[in-house]
TORRO-570745 format. One record per residue (C-alpha): residue number from 1; residue in three letters; x, y, z. Coordinates in nm, 3 decimals. Layout:
<NUM; "ala"; <X; Y; Z>>
...
//
This chain:
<1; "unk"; <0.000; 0.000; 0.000>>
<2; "unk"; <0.137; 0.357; -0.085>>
<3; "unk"; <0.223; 0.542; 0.225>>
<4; "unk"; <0.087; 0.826; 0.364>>
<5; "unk"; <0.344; 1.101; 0.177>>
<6; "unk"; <0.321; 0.901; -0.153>>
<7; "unk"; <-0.104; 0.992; -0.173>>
<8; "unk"; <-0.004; 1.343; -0.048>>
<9; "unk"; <0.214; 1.365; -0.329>>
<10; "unk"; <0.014; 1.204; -0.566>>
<11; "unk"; <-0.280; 1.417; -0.464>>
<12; "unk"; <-0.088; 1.739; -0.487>>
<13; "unk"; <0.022; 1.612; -0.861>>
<14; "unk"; <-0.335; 1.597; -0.952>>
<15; "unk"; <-0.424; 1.956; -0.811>>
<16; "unk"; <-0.148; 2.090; -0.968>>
<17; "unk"; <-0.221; 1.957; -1.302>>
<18; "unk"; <-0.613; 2.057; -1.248>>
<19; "unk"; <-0.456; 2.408; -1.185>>
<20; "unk"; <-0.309; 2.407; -1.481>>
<21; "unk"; <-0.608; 2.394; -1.658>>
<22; "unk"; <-0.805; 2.674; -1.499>>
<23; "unk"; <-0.528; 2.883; -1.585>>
<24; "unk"; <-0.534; 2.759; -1.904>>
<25; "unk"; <-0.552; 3.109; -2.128>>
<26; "unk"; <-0.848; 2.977; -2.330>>
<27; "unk"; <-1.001; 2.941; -2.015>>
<28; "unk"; <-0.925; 3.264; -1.921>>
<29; "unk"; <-1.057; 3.392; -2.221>>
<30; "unk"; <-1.382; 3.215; -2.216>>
<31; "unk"; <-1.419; 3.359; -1.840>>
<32; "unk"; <-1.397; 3.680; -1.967>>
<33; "unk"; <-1.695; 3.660; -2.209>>
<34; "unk"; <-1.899; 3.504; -1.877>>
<35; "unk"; <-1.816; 3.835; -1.742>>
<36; "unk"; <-1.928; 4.004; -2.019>>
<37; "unk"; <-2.225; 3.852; -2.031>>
<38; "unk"; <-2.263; 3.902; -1.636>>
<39; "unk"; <-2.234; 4.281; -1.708>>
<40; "unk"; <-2.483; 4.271; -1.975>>
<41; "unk"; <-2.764; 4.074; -1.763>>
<42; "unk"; <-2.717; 4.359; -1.500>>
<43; "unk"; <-2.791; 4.609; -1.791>>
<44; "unk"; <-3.089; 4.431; -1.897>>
<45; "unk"; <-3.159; 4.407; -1.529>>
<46; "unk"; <-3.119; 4.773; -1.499>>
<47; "unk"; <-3.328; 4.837; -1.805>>
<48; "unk"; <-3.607; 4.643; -1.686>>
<49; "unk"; <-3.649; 4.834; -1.373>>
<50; "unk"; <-3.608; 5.206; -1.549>>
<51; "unk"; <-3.911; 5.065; -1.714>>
<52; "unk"; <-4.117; 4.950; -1.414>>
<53; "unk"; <-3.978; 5.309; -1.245>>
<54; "unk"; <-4.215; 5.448; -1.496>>
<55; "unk"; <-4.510; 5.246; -1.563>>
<56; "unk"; <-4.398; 5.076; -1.878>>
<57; "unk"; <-4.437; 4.725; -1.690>>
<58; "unk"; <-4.187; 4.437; -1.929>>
<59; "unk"; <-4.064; 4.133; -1.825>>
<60; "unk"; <-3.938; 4.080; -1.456>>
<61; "unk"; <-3.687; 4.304; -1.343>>
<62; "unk"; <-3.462; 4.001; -1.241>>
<63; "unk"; <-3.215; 3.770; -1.402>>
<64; "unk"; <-3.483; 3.558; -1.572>>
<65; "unk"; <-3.646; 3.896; -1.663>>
<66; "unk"; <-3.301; 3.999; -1.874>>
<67; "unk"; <-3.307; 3.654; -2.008>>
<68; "unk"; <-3.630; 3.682; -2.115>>
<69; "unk"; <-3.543; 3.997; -2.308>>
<70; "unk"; <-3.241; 3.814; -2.426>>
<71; "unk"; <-3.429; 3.517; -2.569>>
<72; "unk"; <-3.727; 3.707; -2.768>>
<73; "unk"; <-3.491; 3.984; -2.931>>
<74; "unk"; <-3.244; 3.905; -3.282>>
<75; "unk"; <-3.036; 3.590; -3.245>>
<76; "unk"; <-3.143; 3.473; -2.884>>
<77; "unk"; <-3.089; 3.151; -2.875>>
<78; "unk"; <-2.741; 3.205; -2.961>>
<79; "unk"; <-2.698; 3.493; -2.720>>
<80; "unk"; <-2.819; 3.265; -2.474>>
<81; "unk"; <-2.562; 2.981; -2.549>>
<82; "unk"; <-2.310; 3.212; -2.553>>
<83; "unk"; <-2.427; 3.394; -2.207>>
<84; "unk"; <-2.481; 3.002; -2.065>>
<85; "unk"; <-2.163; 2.857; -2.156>>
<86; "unk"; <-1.942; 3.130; -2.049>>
<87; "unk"; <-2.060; 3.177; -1.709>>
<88; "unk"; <-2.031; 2.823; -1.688>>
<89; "unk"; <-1.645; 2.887; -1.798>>
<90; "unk"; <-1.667; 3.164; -1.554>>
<91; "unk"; <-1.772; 2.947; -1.275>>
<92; "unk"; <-1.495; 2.686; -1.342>>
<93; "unk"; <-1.219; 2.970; -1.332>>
<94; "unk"; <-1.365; 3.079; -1.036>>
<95; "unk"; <-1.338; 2.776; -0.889>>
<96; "unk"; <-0.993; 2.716; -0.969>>
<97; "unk"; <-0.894; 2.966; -0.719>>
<98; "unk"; <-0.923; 2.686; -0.477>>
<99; "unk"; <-0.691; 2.478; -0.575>>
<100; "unk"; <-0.432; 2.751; -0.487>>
<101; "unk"; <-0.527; 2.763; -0.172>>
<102; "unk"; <-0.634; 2.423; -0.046>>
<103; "unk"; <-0.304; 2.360; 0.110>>
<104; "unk"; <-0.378; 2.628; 0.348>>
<105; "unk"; <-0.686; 2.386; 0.525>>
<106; "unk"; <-0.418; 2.144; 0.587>>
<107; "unk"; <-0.182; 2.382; 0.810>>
<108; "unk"; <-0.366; 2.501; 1.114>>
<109; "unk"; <-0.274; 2.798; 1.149>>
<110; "unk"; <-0.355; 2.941; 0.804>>
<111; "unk"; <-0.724; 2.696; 0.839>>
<112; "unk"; <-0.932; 2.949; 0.916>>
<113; "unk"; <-0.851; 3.193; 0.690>>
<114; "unk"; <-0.813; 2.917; 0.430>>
<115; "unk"; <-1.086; 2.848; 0.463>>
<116; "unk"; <-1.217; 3.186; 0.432>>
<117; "unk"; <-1.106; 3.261; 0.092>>
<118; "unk"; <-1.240; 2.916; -0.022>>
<119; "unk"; <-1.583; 2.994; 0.032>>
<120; "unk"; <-1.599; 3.342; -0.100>>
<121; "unk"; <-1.459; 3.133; -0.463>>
<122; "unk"; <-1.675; 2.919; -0.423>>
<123; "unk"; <-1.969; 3.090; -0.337>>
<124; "unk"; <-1.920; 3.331; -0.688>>
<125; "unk"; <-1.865; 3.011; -0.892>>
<126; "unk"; <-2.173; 2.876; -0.762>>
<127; "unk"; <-2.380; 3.217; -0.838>>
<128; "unk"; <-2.212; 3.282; -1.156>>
<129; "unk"; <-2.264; 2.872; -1.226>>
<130; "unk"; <-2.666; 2.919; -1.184>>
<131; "unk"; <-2.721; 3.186; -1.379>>
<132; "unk"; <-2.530; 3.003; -1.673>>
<133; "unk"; <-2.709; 2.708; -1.594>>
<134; "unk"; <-3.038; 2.920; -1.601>>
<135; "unk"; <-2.915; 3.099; -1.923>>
<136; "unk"; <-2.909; 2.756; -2.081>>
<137; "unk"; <-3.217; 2.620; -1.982>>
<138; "unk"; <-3.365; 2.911; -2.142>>
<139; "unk"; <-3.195; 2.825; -2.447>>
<140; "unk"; <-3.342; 2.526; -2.451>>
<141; "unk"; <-3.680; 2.645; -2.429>>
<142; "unk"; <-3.753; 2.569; -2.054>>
<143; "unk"; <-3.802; 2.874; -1.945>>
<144; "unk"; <-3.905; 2.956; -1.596>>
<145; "unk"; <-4.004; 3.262; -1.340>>
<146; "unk"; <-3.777; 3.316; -1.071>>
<147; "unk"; <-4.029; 3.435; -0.825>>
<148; "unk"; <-4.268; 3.210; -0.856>>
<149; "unk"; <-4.052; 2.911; -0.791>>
<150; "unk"; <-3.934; 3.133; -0.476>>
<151; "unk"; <-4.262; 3.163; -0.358>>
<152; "unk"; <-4.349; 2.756; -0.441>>
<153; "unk"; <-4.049; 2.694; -0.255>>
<154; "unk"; <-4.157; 2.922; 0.059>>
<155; "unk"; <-4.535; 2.734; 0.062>>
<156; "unk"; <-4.365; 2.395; 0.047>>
<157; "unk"; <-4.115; 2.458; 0.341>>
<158; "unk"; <-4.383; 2.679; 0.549>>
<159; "unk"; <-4.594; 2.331; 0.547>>
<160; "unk"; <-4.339; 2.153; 0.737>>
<161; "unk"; <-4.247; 2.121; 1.108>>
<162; "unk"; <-4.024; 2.399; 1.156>>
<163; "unk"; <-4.049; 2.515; 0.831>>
<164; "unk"; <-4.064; 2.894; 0.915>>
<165; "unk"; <-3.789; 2.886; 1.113>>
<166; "unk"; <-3.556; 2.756; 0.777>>
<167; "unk"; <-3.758; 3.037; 0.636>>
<168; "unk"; <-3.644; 3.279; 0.840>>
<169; "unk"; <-3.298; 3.147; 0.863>>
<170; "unk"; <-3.303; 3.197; 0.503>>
<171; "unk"; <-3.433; 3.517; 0.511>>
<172; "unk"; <-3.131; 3.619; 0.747>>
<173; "unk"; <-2.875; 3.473; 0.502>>
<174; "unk"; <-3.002; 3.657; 0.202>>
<175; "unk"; <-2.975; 4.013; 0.443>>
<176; "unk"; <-2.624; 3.888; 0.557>>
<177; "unk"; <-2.495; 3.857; 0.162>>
<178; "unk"; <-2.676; 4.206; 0.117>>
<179; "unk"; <-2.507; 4.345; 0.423>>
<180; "unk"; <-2.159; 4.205; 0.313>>
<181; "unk"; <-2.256; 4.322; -0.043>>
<182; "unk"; <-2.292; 4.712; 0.036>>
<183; "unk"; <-2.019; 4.664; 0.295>>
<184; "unk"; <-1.783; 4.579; -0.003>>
<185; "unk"; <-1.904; 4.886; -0.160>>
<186; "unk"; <-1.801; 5.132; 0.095>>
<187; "unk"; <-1.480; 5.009; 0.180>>
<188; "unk"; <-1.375; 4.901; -0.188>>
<189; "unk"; <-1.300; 4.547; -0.119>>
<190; "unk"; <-1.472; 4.437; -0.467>>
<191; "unk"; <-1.108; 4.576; -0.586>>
<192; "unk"; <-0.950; 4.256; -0.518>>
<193; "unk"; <-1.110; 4.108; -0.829>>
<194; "unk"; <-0.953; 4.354; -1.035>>
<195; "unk"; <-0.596; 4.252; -1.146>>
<196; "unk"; <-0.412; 4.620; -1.010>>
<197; "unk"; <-0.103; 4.580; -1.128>>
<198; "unk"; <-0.220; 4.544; -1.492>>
<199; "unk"; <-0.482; 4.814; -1.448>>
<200; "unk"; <-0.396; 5.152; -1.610>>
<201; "unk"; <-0.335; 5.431; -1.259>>
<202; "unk"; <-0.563; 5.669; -1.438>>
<203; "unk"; <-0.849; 5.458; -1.478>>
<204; "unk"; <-0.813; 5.257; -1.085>>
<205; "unk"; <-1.011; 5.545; -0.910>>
<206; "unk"; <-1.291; 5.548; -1.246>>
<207; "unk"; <-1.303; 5.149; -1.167>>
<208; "unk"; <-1.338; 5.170; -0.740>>
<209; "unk"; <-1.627; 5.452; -0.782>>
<210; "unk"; <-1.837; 5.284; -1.029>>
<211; "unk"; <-1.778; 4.932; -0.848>>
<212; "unk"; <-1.888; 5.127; -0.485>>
<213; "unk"; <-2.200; 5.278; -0.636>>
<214; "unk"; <-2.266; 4.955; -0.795>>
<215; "unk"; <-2.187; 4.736; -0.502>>
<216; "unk"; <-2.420; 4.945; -0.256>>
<217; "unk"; <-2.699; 4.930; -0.475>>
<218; "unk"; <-2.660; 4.551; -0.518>>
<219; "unk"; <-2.644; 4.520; -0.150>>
<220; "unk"; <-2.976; 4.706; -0.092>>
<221; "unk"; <-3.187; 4.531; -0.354>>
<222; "unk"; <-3.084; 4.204; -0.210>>
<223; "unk"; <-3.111; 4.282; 0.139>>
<224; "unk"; <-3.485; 4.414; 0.047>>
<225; "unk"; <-3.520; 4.045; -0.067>>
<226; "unk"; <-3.444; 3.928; 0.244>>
<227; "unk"; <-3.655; 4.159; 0.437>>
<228; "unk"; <-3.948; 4.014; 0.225>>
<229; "unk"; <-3.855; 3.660; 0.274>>
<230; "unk"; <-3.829; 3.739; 0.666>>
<231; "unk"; <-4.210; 3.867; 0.643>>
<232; "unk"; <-4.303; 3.572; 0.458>>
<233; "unk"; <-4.143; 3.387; 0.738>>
<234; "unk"; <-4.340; 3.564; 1.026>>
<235; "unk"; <-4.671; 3.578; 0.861>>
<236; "unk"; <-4.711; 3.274; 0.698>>
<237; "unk"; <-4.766; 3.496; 0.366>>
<238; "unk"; <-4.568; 3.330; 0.076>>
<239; "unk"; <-4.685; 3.614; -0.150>>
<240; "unk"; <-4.466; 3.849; 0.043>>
<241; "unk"; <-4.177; 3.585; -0.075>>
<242; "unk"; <-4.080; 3.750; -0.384>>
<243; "unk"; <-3.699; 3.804; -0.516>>
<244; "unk"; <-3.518; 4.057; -0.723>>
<245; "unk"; <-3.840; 4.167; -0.905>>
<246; "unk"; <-4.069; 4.157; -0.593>>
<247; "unk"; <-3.806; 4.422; -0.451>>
<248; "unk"; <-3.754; 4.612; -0.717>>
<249; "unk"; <-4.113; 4.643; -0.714>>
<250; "unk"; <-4.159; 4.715; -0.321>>
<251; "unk"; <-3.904; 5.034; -0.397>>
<252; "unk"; <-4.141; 5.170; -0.682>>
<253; "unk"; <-4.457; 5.132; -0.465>>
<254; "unk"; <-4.315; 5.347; -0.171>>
<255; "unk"; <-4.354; 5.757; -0.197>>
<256; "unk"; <-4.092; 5.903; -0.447>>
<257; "unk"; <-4.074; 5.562; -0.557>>
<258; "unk"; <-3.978; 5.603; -0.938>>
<259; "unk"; <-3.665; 5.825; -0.839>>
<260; "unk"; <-3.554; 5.561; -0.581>>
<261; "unk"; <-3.603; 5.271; -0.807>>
<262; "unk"; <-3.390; 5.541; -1.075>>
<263; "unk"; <-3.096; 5.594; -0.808>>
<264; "unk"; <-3.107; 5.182; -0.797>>
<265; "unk"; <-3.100; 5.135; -1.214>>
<266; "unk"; <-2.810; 5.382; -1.233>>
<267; "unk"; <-2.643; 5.131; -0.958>>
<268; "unk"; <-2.683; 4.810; -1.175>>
<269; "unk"; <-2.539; 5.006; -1.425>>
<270; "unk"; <-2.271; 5.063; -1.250>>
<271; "unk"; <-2.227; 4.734; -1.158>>
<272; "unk"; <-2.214; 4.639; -1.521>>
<273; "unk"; <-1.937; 4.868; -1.592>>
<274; "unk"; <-1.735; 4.743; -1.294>>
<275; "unk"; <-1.783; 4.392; -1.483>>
<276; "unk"; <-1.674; 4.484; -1.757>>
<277; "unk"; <-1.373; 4.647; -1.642>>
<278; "unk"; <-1.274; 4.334; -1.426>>
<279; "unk"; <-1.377; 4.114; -1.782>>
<280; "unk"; <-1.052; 4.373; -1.937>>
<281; "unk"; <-0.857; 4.296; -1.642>>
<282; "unk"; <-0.978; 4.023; -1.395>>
<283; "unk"; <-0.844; 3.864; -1.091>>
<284; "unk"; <-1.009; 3.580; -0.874>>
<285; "unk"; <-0.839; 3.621; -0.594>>
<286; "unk"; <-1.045; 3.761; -0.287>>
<287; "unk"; <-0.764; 3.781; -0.025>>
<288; "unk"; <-0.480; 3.946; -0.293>>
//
């Protein structure tokens, strides 16, 4: 039987040989257009809301909402193979960052932190791997509304034994991500993902003030979510339980509504450009 340092060996062959191919540049390339297309879905997102701000009601002002637009306008189908399949190659680059740091969990005093940076990969190579998985199932035809299957979801798990507790638990993680999304914003921590030393010095501060205004705004829409879903939770009401669209809408139904759900659009925007600057020069590292 191989001994204990001859699997540790053989295992760190194979991660460094799976590391080679998410740094492969074709890879690298095909992340890219996922980020591309991750900008553009915030534009469409963006979009969609300027129109609800308004009255002039469209599809959902969500991610399914911009696919949606994507898939009934010139050439969707291929737009939506192309936006699918390079998240997907987005996700897997993403992911790749892990295998840099994986030795860390086996040193105890670097664990934590290790551990840390693992999770914030993989938690954007598991968002940016849904909504390519989402993009594609549109292609296909099997097309689906977001908050609907939120609120089918929220019914099914309100009908079990403790069921509005996971509600509610839920409901707390989705204000914790919004939280930690707005905090990015105002101290500029979204920066990491830009590759610096590549960047141009005149165009870093143009980058960090787009990516805080789009940061915050991200961080507020999804922490309304979870304000919604935490109402859902306490009153039993799953039509309370609505996502991106149900808070988009909740901002446009207040007093000065349309200019609030404005000053959010003009966020998402933002957000796109700060994508598409990070798609020109990106970096997956959240702890550089």
């Amino acid at each position: 039987m191989p001994s204990a340092r001859s699997l540790r060996d053989r295992v760190h062959a194979a991660v460094e040989q799976a590391r080679e191919v998410t740094d492969h540049p074709v890879l690298t390339h095909l992340a890219r257009v996922g980020l591309i297309a991750y900008a553009a879905v915030h534009f469409l997102i963006g979009w969609l809301a300027l129109r609800m701000a308004w009255g002039l009601r469209g599809a959902d002002a969500d991610q399914t909402g911009a696919l949606e637009t994507v898939a009934t306008g010139p050439g969707g189908r291929v737009l939506l193979w192309t936006i699918g399949l390079g998240m997907l190659a987005l996700a897997v680059w993403q992911a790749g960052e892990v295998l840099l740091w994986w030795r860390g969990l086996l040193d105890r005093a670097h664990r934590v932190r290790t551990a840390v940076v693992c999770a914030k990969c993989l938690a954007k190579a598991l968002v940016y791997g849904v909504l390519g998985v989402t993009a594609l199932l549109f292609a296909l035809g099997l097309e689906y509304e977001a908050d609907e299957r939120l609120q089918e979801l929220t019914d099914d798990a309100l009908h079990i034994p403790g069921g509005a507790v996971a509600v509610g638990a839920a409901a707390v993680g989705v204000l914790a991500v919004g939280a930690y999304t707005v905090v990015r914003g105002f101290t500029g921590g979204f920066m990491k993902d830009v590759d610096l030393p590549a960047t141009p010095d005149r165009w870093e501060p143009l980058i960090e003030g787009i990516g805080r205004v789009g940061y915050v705004a991200k961080g507020i829409a999804f922490g309304l979510v979870g304000v919604l879903l935490w109402r859902a939770a306490a009153s039993a009401d799953v039509s309370t339980a609505t996502g991106l669209d149900g808070a988009m809408t909740a901002i446009a139904g207040v007093r000065a509504g349309p200019w609030l759900l404005t000053a959010v659009v003009v966020g998402f925007a933002a957000f796109g450009l700060y994508a598409l600057a990070r798609a020109r020069y990106p970096d997956r590292d959240p702890s550089s």
